[in-house]
C-alpha positions in Angstrom: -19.4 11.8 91.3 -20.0 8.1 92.1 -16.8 6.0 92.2 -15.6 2.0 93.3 -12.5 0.2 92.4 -10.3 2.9 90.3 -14.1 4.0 88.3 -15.8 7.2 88.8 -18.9 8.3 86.7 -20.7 11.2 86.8 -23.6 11.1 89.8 -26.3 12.8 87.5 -27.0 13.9 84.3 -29.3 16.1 81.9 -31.6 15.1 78.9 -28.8 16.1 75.9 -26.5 15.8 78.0 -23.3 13.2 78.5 -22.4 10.8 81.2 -18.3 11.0 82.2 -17.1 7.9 83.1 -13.3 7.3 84.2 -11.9 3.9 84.3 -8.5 2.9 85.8 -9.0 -0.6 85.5 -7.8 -2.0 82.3 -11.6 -2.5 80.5 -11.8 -0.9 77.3 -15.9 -1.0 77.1 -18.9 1.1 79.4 -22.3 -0.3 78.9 -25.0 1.3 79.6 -28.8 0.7 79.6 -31.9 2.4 80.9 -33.7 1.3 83.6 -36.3 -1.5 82.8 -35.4 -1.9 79.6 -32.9 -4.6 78.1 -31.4 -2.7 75.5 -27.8 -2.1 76.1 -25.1 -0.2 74.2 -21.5 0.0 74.3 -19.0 2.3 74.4 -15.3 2.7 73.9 -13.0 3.9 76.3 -10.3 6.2 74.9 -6.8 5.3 76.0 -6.4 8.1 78.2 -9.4 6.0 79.9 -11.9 8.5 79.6 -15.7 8.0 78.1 -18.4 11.0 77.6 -21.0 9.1 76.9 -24.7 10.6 75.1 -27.6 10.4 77.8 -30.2 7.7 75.8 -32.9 9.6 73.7 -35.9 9.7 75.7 -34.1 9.8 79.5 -36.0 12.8 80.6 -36.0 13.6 83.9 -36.1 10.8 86.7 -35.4 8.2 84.5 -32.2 6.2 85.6 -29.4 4.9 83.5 -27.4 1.6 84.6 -23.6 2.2 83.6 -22.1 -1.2 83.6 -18.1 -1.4 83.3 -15.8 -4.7 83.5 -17.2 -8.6 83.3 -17.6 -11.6 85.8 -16.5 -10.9 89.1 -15.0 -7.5 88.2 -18.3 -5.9 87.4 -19.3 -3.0 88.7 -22.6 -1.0 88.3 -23.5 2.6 89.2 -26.6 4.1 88.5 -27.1 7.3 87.3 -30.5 9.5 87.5 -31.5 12.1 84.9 -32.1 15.4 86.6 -33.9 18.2 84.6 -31.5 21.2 83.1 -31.0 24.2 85.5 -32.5 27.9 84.5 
C-alpha cells in the first residue's frame, strides 16, 4: 500500500485485476494512465471515498500504471506495477 497526503492506493496489481485507491482529500476523480502512453481515463470516487478501479486491458506483467489524484499544486502521483497472478 502506497500512501501521501490522506491517499493510499494499492502498491501492485494483477492483469484482471483492480487498483484500490482511498482518497481523504476532497477530489472526486482518480486518473489513471499507463506508462508511456498519453491516454488517460477517469474515474469516480464514491462518497465513502473509495475507487476499485479495472487494471487497463493489455497491462500484463511489468507494465506500470500512473494513478493521478487532485490538480495544480495538490497533485499527487503513485505508480503502480503489474505483477503476474500467484499459483
Amino acid at each position: 500500500m502506497q500512501q501521501g497526503e490522506g491517499i493510499r492506493v494499492s502498491g501492485t496489481a494483477v492483469p484482471g485485476g483492480n487498483i484500490s485507491v482511498n482518497v481523504g482529500t476532497a477530489d472526486s476523480i482518480v486518473e489513471i494512465r499507463i506508462q508511456g502512453s498519453q491516454a488517460r481515463t477517469s474515474h469516480e470516487v464514491a462518497g465513502n471515498k473509495n475507487a476499485s478501479i479495472p487494471v487497463p486491458p493489455g497491462a500484463g506483467p511489468g507494465t506500470q500504471i500512473i494513478v493521478t489524484v487532485g490538480k495544480g499544486l495538490r497533485r499527487r502521483r503513485f505508480v503502480i506495477t503489474v505483477t503476474a497472478p500467484g499459483p
